[in-house]
C-alpha positions as CSV (number, residue, x, y, z in Angstrom):
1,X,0.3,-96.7,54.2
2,X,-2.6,-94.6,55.6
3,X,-1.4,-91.3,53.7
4,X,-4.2,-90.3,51.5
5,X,-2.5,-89.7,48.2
6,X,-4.7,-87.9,45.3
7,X,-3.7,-87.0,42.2
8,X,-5.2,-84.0,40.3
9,X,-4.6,-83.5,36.7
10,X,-5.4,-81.9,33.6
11,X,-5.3,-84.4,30.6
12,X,-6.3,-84.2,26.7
13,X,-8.0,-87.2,24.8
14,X,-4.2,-88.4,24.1
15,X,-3.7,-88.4,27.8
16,X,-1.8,-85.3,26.9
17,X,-0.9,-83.1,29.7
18,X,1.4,-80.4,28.7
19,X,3.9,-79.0,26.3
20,X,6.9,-76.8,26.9
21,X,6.6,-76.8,31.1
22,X,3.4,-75.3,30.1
23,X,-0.4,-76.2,30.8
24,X,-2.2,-77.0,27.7
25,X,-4.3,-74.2,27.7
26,X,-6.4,-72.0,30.0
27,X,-9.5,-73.2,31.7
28,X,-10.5,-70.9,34.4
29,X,-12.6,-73.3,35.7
30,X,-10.5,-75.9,36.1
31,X,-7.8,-73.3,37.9
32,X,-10.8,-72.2,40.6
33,X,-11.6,-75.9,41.5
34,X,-7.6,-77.0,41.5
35,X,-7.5,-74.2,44.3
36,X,-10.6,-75.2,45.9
37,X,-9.9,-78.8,46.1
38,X,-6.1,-77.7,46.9
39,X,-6.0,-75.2,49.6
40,X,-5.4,-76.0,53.0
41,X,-3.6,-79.1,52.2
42,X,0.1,-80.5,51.1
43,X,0.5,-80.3,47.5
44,X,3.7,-82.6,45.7
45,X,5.6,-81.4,42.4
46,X,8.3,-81.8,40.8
47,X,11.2,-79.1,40.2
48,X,10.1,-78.6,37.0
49,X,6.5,-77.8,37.8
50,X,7.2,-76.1,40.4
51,X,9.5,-73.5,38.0
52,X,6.5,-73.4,36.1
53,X,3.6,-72.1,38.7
54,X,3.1,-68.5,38.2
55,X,3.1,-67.8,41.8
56,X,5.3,-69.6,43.9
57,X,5.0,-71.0,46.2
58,X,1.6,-71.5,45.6
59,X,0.0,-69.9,48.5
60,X,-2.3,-71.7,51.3
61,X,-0.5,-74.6,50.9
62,X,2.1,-76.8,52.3
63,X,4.5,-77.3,49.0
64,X,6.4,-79.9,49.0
65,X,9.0,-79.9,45.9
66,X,10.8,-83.0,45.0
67,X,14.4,-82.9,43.7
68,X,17.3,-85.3,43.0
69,X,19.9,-82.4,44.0
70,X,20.1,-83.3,47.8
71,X,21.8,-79.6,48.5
72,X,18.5,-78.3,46.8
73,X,16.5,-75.5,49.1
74,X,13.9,-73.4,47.9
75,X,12.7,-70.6,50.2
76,X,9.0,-71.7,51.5
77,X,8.8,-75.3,50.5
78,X,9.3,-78.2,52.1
79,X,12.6,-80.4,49.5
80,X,12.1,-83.9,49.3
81,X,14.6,-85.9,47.9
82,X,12.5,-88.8,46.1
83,X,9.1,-90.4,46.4
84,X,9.5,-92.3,49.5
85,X,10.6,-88.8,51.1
86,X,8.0,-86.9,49.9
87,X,5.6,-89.3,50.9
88,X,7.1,-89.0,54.6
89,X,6.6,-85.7,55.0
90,X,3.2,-85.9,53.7
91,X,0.4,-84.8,55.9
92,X,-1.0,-88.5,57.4
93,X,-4.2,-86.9,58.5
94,X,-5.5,-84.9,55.5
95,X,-5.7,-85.2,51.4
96,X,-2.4,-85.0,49.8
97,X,-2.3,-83.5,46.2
98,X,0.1,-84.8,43.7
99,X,0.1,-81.9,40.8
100,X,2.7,-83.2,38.4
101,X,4.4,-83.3,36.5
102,X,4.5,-86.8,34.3
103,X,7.5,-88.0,35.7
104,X,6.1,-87.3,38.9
105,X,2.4,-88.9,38.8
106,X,4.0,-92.1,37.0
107,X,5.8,-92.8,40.3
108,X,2.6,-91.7,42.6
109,X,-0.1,-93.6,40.2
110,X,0.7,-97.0,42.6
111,X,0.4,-95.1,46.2
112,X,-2.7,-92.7,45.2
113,X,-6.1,-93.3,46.4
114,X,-7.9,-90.8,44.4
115,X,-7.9,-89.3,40.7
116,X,-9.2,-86.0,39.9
117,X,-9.2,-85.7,36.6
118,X,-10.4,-82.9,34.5
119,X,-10.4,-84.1,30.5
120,X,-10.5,-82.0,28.0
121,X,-12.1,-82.9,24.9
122,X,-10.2,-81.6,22.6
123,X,-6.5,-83.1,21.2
124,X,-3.4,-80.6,22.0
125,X,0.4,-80.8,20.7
126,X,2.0,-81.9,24.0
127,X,5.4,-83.6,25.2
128,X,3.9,-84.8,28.2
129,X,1.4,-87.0,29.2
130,X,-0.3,-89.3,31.7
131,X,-0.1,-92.5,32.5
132,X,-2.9,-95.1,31.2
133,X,-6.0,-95.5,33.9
134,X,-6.2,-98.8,34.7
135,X,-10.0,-99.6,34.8
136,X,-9.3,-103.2,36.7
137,X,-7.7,-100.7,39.7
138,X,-9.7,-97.5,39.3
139,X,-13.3,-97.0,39.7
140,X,-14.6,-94.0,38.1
141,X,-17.3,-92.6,41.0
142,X,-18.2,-89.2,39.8
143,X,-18.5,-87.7,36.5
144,X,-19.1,-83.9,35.0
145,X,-19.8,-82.4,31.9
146,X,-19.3,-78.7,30.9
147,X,-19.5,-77.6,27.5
148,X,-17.4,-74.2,26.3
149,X,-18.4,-70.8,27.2
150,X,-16.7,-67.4,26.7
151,X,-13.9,-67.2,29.4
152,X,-13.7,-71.5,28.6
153,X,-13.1,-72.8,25.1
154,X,-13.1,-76.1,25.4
155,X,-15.3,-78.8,26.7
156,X,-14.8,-80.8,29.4
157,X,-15.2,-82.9,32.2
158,X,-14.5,-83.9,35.6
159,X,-13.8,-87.3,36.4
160,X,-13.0,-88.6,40.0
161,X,-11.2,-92.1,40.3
162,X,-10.9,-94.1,43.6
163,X,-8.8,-97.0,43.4
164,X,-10.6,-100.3,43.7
């Protein structure tokens, strides 16, 4: 497969990565470099995250939204059916964003190339969460830190994966 798969992802120190169909909190940051890394390219999400985007379709981008309901249409979005489908109707020349949610990047962790993730140091109530990094399959190649500030209220970091 020559379809370059990344996966982008907010995540607590539990791996945590939501609660509720919700983010775990609001990191302005974070949101400016999800649509700077994200726009111009296909972006894959569940139903369920895509129901919970506050604009939708999430504008200069090809969505794709994956569904088990095969009748399933939603107006400006390309329906995929399962994994395998969505991976078809992936872009084979450009980056590929998974964007959840944790059902979602548990099934994409073995075809992705790239992690972006953006950790938050900081422990949340949450009802979703990540899969485990492998460190024996993923290299960590870049690393960020950012401490809080007023419009942020966390710290964090970004931390880019490439699988070995």
């Amino acid at each position: 497969m020559n379809t370059k798969l990344s996966i982008i992802v907010a995540i607590d120190e539990n791996n945590a990565i939501g609660k509720n169909n919700q983010l775990l909190c609001h990191l302005p940051e974070d949101l400016k470099r999800f649509k700077k890394l994200t726009s111009g390219h296909t972006i894959v999400m569940g139903k369920r995250t895509y129901e919970s985007l506050p604009v939708r379709p999430l504008k200069n981008r090809v969505n794709i939204v994956i569904t088990d309901i095969l009748t399933e249409k939603i107006d400006g979005c390309i329906m995929a059916y399962s994994i395998e489908d969505a991976i078809q109707k992936c872009d084979p020349f450009n980056e590929n964003f998974i964007i959840g949610g944790a059902s979602i990047y548990k099934q994409f962790m073995p075809f992705a190339n790239k992690l972006y993730i953006t950790k938050i140091h900081h422990n949340f109530e949450a009802d979703c969460f990540f899969p485990e990094i492998n460190t024996h399959e993923w290299e960590l190649v870049m690393k960020e830190d950012f401490n809080l500030d007023e419009k942020n209220l966390y710290e964090y970091s970004y931390l880019t994966y490439e699988k070995k």
